[in-house]
Structures are given as C-alpha cells and as structure tokens.
PDB file of N, CA, C and O in Angstrom:
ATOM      1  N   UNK A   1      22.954   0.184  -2.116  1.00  0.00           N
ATOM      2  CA  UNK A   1      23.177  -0.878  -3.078  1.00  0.00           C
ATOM      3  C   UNK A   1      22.134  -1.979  -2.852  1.00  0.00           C
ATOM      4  O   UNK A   1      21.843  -2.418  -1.739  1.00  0.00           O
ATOM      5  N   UNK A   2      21.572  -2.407  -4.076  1.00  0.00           N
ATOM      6  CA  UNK A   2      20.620  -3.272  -4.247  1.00  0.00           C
ATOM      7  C   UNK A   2      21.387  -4.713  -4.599  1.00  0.00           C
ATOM      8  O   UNK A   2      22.553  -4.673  -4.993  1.00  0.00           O
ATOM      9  N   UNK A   3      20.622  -6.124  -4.426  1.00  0.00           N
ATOM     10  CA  UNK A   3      20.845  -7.167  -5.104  1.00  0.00           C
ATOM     11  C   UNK A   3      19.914  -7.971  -5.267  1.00  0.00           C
ATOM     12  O   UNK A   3      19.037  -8.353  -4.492  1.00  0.00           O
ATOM     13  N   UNK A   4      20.242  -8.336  -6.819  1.00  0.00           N
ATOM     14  CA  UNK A   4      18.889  -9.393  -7.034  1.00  0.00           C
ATOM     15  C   UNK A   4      19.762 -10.846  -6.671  1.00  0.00           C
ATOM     16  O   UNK A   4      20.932 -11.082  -6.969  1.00  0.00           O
ATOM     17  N   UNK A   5      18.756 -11.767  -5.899  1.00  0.00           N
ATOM     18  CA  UNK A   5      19.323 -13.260  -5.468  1.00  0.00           C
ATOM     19  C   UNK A   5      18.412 -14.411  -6.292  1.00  0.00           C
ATOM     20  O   UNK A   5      17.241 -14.301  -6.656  1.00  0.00           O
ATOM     21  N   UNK A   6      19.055 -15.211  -6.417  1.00  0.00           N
ATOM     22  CA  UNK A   6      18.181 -16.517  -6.570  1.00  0.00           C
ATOM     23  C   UNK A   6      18.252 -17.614  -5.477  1.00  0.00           C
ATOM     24  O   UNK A   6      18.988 -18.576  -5.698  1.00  0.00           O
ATOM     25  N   UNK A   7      17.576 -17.559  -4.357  1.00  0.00           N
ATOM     26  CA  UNK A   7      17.947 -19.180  -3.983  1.00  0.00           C
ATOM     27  C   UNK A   7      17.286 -20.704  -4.265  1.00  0.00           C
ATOM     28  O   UNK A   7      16.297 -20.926  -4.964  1.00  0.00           O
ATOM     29  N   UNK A   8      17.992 -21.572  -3.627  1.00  0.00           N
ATOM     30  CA  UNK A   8      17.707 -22.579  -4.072  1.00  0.00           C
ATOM     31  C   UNK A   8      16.915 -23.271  -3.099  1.00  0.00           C
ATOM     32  O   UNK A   8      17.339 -23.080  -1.959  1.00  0.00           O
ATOM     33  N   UNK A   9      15.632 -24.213  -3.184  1.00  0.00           N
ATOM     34  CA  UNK A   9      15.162 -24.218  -2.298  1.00  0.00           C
ATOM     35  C   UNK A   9      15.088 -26.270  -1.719  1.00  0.00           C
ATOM     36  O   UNK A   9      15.567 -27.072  -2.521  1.00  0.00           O
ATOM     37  N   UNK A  10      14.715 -26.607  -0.894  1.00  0.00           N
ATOM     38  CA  UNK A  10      14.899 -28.070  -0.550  1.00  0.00           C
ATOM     39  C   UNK A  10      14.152 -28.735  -1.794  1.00  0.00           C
ATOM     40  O   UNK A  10      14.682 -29.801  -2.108  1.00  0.00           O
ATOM     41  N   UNK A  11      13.193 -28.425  -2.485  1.00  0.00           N
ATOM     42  CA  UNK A  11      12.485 -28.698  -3.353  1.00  0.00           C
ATOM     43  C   UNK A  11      13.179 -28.996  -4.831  1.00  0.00           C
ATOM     44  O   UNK A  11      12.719 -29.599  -5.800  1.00  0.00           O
ATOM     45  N   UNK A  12      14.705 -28.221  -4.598  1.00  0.00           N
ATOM     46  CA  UNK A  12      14.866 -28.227  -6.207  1.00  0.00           C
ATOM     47  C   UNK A  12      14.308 -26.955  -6.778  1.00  0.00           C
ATOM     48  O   UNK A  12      14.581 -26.916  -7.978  1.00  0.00           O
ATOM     49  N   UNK A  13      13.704 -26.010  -6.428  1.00  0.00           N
ATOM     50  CA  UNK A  13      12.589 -25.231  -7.286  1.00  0.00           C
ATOM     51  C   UNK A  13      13.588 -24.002  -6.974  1.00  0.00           C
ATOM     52  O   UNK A  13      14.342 -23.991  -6.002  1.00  0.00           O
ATOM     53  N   UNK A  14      13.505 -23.110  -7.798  1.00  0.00           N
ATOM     54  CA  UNK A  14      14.055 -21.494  -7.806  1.00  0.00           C
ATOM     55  C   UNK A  14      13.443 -20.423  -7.452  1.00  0.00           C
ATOM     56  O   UNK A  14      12.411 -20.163  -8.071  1.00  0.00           O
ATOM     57  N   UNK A  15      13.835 -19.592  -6.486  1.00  0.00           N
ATOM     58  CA  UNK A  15      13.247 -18.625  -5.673  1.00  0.00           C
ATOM     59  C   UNK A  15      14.124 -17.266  -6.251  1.00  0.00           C
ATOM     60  O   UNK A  15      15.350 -17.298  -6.361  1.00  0.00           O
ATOM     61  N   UNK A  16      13.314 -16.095  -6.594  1.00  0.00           N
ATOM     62  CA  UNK A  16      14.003 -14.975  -7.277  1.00  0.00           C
ATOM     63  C   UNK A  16      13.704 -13.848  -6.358  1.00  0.00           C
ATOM     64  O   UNK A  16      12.522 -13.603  -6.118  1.00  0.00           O
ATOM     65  N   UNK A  17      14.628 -13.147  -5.827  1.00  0.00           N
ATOM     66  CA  UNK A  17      13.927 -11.677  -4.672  1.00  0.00           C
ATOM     67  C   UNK A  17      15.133 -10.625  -5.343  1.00  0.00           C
ATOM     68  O   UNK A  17      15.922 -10.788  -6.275  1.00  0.00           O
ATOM     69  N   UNK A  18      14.878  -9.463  -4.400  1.00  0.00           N
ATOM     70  CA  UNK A  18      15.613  -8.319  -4.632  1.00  0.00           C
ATOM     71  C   UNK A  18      15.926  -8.183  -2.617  1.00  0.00           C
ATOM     72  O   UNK A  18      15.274  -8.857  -1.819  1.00  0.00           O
ATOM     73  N   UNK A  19      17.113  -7.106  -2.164  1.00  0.00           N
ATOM     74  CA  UNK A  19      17.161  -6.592  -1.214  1.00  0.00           C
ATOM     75  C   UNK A  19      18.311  -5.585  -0.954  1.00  0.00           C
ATOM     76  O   UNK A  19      18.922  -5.456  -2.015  1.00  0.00           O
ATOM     77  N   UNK A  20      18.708  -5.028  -0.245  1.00  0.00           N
ATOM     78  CA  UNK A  20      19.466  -4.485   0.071  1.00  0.00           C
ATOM     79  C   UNK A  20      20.158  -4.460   1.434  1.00  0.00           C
ATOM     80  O   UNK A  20      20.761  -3.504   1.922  1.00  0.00           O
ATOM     81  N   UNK A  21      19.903  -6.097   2.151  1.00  0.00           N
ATOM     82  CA  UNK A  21      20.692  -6.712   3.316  1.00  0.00           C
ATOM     83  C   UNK A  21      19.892  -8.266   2.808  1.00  0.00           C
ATOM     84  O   UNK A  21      18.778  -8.761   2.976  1.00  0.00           O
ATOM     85  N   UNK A  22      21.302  -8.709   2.031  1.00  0.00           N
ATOM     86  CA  UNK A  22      21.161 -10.002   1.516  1.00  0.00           C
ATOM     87  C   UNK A  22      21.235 -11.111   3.117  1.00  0.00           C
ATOM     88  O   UNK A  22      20.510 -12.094   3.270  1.00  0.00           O
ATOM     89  N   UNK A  23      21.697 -10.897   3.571  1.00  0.00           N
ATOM     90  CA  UNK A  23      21.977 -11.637   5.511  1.00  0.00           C
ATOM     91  C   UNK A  23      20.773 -11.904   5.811  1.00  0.00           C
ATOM     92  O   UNK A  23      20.310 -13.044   5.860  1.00  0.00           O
ATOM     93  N   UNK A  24      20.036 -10.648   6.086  1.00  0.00           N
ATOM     94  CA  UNK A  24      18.882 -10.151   7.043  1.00  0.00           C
ATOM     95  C   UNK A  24      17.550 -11.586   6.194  1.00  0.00           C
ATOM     96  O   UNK A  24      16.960 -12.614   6.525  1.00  0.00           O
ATOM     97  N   UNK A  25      17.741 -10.567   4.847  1.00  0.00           N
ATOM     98  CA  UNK A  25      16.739 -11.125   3.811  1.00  0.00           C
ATOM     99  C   UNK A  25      16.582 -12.946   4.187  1.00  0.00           C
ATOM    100  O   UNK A  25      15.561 -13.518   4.567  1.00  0.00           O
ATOM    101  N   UNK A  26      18.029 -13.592   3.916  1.00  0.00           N
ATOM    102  CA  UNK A  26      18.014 -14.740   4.028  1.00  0.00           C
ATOM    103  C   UNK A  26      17.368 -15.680   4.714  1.00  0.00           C
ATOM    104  O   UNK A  26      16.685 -16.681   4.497  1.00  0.00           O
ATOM    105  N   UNK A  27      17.946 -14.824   5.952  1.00  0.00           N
ATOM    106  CA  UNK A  27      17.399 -15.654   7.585  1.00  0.00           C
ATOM    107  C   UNK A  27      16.142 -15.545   7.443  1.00  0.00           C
ATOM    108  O   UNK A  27      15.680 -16.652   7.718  1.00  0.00           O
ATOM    109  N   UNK A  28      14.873 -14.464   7.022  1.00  0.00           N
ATOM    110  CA  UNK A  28      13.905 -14.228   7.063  1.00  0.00           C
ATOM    111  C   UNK A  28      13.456 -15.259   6.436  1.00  0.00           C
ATOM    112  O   UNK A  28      12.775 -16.038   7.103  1.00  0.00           O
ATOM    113  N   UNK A  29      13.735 -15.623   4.761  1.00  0.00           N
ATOM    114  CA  UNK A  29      13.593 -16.937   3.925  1.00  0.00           C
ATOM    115  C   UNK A  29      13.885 -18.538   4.905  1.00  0.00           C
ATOM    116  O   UNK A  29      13.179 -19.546   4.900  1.00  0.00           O
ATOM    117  N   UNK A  30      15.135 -18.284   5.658  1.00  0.00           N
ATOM    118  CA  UNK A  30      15.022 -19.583   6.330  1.00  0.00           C
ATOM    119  C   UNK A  30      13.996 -19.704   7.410  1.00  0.00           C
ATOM    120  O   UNK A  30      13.544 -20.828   7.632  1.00  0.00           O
ATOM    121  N   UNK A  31      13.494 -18.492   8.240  1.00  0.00           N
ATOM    122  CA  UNK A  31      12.478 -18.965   9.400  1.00  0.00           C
ATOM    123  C   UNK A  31      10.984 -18.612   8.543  1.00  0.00           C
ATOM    124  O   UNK A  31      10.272 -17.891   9.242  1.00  0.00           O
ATOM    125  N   UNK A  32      10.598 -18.820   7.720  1.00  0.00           N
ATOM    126  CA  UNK A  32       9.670 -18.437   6.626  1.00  0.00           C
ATOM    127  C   UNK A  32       8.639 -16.999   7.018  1.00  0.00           C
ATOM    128  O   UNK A  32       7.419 -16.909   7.154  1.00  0.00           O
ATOM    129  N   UNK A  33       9.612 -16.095   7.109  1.00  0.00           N
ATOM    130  CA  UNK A  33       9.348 -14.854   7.258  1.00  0.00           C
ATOM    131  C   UNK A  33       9.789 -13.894   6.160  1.00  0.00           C
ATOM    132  O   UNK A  33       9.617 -12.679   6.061  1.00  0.00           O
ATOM    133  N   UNK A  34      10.371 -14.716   5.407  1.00  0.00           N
ATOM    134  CA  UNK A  34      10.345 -13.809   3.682  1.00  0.00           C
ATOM    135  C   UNK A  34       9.159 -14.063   3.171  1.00  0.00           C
ATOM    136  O   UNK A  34       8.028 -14.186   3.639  1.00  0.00           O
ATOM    137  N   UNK A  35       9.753 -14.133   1.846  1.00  0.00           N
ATOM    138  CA  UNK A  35       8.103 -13.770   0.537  1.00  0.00           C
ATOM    139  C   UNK A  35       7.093 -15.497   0.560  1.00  0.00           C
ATOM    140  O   UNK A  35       7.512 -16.584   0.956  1.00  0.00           O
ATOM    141  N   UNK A  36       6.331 -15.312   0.242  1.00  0.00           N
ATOM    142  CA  UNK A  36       4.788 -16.283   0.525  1.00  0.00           C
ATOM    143  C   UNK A  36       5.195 -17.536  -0.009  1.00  0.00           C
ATOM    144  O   UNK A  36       4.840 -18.599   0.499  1.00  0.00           O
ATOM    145  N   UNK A  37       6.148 -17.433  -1.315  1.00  0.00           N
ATOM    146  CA  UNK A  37       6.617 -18.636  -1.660  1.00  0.00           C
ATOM    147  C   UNK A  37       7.456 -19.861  -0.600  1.00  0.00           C
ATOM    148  O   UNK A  37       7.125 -21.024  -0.370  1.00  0.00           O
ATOM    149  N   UNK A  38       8.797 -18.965  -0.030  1.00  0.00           N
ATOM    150  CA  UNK A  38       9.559 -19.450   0.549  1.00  0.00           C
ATOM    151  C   UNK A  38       8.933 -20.121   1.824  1.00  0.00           C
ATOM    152  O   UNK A  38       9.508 -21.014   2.446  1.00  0.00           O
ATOM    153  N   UNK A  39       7.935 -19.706   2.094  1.00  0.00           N
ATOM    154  CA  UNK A  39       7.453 -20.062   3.715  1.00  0.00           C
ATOM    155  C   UNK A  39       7.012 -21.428   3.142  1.00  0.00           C
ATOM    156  O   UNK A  39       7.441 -22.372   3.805  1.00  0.00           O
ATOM    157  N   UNK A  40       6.347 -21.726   2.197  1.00  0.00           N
ATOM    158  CA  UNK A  40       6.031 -23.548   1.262  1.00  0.00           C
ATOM    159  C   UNK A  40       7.100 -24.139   1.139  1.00  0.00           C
ATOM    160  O   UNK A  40       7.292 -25.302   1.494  1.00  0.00           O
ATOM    161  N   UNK A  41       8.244 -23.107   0.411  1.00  0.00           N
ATOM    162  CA  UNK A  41       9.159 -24.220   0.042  1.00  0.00           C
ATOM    163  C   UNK A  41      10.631 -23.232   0.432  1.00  0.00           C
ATOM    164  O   UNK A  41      11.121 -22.129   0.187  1.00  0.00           O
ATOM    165  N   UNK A  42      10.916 -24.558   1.243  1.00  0.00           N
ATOM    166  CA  UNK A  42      12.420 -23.910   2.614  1.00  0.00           C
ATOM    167  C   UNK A  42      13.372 -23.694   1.341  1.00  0.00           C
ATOM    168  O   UNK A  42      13.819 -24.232   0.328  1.00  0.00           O
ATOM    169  N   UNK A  43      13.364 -22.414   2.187  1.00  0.00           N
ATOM    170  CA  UNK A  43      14.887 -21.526   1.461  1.00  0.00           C
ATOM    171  C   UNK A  43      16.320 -22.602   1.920  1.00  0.00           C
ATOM    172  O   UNK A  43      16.356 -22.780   3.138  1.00  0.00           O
ATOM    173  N   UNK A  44      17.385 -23.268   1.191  1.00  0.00           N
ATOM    174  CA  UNK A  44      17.842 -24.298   1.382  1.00  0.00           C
ATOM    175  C   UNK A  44      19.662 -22.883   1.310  1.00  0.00           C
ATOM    176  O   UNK A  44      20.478 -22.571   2.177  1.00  0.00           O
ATOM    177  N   UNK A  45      19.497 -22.460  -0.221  1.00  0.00           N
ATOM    178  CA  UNK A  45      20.979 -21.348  -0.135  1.00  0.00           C
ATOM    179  C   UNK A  45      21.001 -20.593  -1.461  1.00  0.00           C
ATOM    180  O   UNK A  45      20.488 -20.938  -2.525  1.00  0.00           O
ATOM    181  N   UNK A  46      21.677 -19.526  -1.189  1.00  0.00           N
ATOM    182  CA  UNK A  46      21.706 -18.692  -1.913  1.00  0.00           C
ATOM    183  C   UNK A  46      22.977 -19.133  -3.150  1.00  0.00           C
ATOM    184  O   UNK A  46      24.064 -19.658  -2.909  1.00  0.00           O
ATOM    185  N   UNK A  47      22.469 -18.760  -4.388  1.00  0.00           N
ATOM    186  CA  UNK A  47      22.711 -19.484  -5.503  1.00  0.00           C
ATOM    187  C   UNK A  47      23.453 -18.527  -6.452  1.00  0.00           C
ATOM    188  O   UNK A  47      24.450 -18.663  -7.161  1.00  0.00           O
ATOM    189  N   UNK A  48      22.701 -17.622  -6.236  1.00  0.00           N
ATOM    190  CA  UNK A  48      23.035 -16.151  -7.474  1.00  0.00           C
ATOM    191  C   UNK A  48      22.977 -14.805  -6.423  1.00  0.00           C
ATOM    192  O   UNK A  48      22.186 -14.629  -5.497  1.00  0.00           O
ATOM    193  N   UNK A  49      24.172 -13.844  -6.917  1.00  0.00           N
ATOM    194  CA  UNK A  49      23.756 -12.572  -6.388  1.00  0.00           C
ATOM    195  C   UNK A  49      24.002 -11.864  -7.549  1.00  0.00           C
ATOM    196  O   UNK A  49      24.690 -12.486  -8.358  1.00  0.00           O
ATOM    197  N   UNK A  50      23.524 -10.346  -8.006  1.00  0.00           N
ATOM    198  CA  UNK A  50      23.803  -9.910  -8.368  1.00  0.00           C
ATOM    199  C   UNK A  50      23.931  -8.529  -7.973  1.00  0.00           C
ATOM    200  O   UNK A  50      22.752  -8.190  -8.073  1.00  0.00           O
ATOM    201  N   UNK A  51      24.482  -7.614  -7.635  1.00  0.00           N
ATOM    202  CA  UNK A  51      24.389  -5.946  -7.502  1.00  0.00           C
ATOM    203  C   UNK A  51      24.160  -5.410  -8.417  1.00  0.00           C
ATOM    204  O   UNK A  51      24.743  -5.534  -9.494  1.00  0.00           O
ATOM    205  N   UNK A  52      22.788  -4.335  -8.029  1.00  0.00           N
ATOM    206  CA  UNK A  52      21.926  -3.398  -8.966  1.00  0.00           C
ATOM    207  C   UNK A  52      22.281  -1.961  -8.325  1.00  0.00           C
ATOM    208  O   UNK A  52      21.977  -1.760  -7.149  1.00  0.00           O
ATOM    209  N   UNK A  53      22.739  -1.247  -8.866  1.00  0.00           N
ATOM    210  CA  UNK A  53      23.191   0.228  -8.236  1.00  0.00           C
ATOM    211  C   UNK A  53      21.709   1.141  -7.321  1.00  0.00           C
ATOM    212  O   UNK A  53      21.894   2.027  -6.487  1.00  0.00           O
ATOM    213  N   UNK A  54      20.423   0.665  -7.730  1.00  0.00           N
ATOM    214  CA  UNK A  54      19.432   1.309  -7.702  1.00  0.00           C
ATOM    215  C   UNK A  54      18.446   0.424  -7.649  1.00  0.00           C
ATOM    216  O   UNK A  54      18.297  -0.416  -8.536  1.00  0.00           O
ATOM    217  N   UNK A  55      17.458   0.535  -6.330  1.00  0.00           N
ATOM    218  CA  UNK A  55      16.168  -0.609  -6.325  1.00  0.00           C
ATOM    219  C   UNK A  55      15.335  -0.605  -7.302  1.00  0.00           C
ATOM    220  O   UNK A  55      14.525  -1.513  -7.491  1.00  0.00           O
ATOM    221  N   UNK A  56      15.453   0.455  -8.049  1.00  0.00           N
ATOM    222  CA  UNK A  56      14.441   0.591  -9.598  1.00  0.00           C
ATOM    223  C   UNK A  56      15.282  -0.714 -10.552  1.00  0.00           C
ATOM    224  O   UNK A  56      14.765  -1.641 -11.176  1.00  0.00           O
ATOM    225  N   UNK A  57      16.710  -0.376 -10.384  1.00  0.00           N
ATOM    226  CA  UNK A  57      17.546  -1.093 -11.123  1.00  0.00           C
ATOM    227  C   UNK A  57      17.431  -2.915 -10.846  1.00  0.00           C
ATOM    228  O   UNK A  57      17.718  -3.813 -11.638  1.00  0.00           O
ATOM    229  N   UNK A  58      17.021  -2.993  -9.741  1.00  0.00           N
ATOM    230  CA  UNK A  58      17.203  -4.341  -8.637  1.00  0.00           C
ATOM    231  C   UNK A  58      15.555  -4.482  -9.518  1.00  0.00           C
ATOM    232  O   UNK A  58      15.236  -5.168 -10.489  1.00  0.00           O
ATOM    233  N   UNK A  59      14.964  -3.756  -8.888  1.00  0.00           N
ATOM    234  CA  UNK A  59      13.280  -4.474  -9.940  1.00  0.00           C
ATOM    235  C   UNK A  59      12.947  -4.793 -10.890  1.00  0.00           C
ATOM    236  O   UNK A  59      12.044  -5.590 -11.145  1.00  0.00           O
ATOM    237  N   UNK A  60      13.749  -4.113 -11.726  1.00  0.00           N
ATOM    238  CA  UNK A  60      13.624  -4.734 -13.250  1.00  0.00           C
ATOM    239  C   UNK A  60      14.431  -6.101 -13.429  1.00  0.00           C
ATOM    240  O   UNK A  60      13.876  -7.029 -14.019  1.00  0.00           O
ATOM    241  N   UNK A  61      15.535  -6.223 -13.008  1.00  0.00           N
ATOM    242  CA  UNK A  61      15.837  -7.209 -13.475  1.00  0.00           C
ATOM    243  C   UNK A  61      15.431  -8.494 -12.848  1.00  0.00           C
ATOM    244  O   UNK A  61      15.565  -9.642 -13.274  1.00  0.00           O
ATOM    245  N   UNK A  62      14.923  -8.068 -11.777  1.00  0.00           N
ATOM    246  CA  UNK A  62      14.276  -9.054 -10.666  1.00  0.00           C
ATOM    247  C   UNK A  62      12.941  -9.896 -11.926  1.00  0.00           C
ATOM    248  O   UNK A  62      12.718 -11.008 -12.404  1.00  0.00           O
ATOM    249  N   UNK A  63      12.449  -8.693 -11.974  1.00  0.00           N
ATOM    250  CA  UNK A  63      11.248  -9.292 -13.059  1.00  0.00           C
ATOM    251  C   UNK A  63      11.587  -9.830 -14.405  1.00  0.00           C
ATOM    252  O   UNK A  63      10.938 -10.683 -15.011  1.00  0.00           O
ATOM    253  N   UNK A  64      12.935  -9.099 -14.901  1.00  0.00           N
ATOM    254  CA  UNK A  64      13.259 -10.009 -16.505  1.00  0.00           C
ATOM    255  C   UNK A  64      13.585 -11.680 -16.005  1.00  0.00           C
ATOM    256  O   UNK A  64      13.334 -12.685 -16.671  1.00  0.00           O
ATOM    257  N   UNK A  65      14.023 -11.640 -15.052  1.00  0.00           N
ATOM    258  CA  UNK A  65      14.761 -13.111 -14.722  1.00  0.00           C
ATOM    259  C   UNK A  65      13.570 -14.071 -13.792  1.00  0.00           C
ATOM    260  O   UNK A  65      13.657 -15.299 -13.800  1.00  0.00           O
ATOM    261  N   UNK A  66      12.594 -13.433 -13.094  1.00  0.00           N
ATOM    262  CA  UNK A  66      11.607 -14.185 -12.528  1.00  0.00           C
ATOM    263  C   UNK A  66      10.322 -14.486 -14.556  1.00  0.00           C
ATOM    264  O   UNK A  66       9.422 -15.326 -14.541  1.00  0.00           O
ATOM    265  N   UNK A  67      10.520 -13.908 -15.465  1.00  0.00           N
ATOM    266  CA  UNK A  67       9.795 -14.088 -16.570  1.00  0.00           C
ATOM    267  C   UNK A  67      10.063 -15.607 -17.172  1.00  0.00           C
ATOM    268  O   UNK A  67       9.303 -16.397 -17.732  1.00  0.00           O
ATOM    269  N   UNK A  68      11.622 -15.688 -16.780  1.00  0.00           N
ATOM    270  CA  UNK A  68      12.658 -16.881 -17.726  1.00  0.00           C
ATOM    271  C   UNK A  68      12.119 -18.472 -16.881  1.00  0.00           C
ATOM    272  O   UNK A  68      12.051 -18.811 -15.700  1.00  0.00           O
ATOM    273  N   UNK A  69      11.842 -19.084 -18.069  1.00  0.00           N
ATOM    274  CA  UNK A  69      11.876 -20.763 -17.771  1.00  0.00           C
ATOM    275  C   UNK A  69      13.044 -20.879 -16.725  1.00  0.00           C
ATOM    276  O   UNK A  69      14.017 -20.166 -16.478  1.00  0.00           O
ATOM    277  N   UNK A  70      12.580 -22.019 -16.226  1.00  0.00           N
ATOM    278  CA  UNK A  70      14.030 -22.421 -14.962  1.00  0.00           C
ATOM    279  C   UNK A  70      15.122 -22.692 -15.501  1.00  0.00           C
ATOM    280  O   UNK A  70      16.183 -22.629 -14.880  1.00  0.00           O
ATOM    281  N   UNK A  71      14.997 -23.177 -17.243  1.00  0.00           N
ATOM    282  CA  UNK A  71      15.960 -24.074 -17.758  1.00  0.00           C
ATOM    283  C   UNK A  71      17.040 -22.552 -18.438  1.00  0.00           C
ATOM    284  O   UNK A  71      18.258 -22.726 -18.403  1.00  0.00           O
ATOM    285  N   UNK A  72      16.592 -21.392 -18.916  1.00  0.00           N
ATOM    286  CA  UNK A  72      17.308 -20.472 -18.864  1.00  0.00           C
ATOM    287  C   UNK A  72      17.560 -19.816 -17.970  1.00  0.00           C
ATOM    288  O   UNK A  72      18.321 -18.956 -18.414  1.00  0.00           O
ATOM    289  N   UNK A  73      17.358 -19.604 -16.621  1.00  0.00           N
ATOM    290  CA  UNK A  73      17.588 -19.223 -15.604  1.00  0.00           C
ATOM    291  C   UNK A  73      18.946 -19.936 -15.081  1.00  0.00           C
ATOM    292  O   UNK A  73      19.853 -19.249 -14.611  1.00  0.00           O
ATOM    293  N   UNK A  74      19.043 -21.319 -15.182  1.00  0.00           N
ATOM    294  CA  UNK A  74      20.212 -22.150 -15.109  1.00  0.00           C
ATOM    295  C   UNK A  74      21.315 -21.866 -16.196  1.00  0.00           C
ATOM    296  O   UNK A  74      22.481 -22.080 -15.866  1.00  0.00           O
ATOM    297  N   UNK A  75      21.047 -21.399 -17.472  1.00  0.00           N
ATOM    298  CA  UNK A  75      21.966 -21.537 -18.520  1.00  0.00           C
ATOM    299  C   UNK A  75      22.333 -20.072 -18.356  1.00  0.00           C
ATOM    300  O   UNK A  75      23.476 -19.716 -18.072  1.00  0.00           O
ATOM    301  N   UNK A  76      21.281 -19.204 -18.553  1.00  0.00           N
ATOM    302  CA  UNK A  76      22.212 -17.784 -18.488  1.00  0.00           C
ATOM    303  C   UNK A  76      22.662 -17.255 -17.092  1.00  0.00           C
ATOM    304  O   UNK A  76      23.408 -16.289 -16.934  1.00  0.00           O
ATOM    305  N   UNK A  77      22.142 -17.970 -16.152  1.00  0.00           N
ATOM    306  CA  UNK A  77      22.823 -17.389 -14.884  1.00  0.00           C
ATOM    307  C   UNK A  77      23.918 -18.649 -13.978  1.00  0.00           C
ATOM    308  O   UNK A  77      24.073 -18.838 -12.771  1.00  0.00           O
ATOM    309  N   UNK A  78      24.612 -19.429 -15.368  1.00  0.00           N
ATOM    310  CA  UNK A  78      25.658 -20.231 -15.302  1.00  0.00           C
ATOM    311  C   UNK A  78      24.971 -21.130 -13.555  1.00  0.00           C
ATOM    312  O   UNK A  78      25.737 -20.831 -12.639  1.00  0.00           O
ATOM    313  N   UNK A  79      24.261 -21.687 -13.264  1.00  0.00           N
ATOM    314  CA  UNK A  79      23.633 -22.202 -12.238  1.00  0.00           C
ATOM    315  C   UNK A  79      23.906 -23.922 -12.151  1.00  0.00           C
ATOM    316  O   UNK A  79      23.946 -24.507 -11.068  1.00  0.00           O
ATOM    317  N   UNK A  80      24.056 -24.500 -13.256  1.00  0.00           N
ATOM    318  CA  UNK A  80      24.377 -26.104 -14.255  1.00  0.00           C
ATOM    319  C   UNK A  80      25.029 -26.341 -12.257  1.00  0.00           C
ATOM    320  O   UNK A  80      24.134 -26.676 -11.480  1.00  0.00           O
ATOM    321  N   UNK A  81      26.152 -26.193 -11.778  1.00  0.00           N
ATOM    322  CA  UNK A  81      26.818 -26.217 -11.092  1.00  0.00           C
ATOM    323  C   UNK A  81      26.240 -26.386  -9.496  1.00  0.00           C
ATOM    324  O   UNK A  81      25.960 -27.380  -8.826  1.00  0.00           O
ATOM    325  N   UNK A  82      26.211 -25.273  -9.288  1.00  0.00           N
ATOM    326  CA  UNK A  82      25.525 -24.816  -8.132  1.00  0.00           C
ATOM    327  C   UNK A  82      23.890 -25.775  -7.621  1.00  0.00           C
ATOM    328  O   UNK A  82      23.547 -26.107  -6.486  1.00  0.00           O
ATOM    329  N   UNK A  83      23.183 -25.996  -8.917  1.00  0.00           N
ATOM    330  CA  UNK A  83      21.967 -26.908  -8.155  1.00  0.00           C
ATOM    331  C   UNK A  83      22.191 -28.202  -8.420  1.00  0.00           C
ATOM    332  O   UNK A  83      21.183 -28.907  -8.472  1.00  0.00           O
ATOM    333  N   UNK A  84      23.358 -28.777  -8.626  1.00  0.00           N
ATOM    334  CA  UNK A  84      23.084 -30.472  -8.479  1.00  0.00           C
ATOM    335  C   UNK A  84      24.379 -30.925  -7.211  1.00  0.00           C
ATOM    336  O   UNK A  84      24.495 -32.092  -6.837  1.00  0.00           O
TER     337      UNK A  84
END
C-alpha cells in the first residue's frame, strides 16, 4: 500500500510526496533527508494522507495534485482547517 501526503512546512508552503512507510518518510523530511525541497523548507506536519492501492496509482495522483495552485490544493483537499 501506497500514500500520497501533503505536508505542511514552517514556511506556510505545501510539500506533496508519495511512500509506502509514511513514519520512516516523515522523519527523513524532518532531519532533511527527504526530497531537495524539504531540506530548504522544514517539514513542520503531515496535513493530508491519502491511500493509493498501487505506486503507479500513488504517482499519478501525486502529480495531478503537485500540478494544482496551492489555493485548490486547500479547497479540494478540504486543508482551509489544518494550515491556519
């Protein structure tokens, strides 16, 4: 089982990944040993999960939702909440 995440970062700014050990993944984002972004801007918490049955499944949507303005990223992934 796959999941696509969004976290949120000290910045305010939105961070989009895929994994299949959301834990592992995290910690890596907090000691900036995840993806190139997060090591700039501190992984602060995880915001969104979603489960993708299949990492093909986890990639695509990883990429429809890393395509979306921040401001639909907040509205369709009900977020209004979670970042203020």
């Amino acid at each position: 089982m796959y999941c696509v995440y969004v976290l949120l970062c000290a910045d305010m700014s939105l961070y989009t990944g895929i994994t299949n050990n959301l834990e592992r993944r995290f910690e890596e984002h907090k000691n900036k040993k995840g993806g190139r972004y997060t090591r700039s801007h501190i992984a602060k918490k995880i915001i969104y999960i979603e489960e993708q049955m299949t990492k093909s499944a986890a990639l695509k949507r990883e990429k429809q939702i890393k395509g979306w303005p921040r401001e639909k990223k907040i509205k369709v992934l009900n977020l209004v909440k979670l970042i203020n």
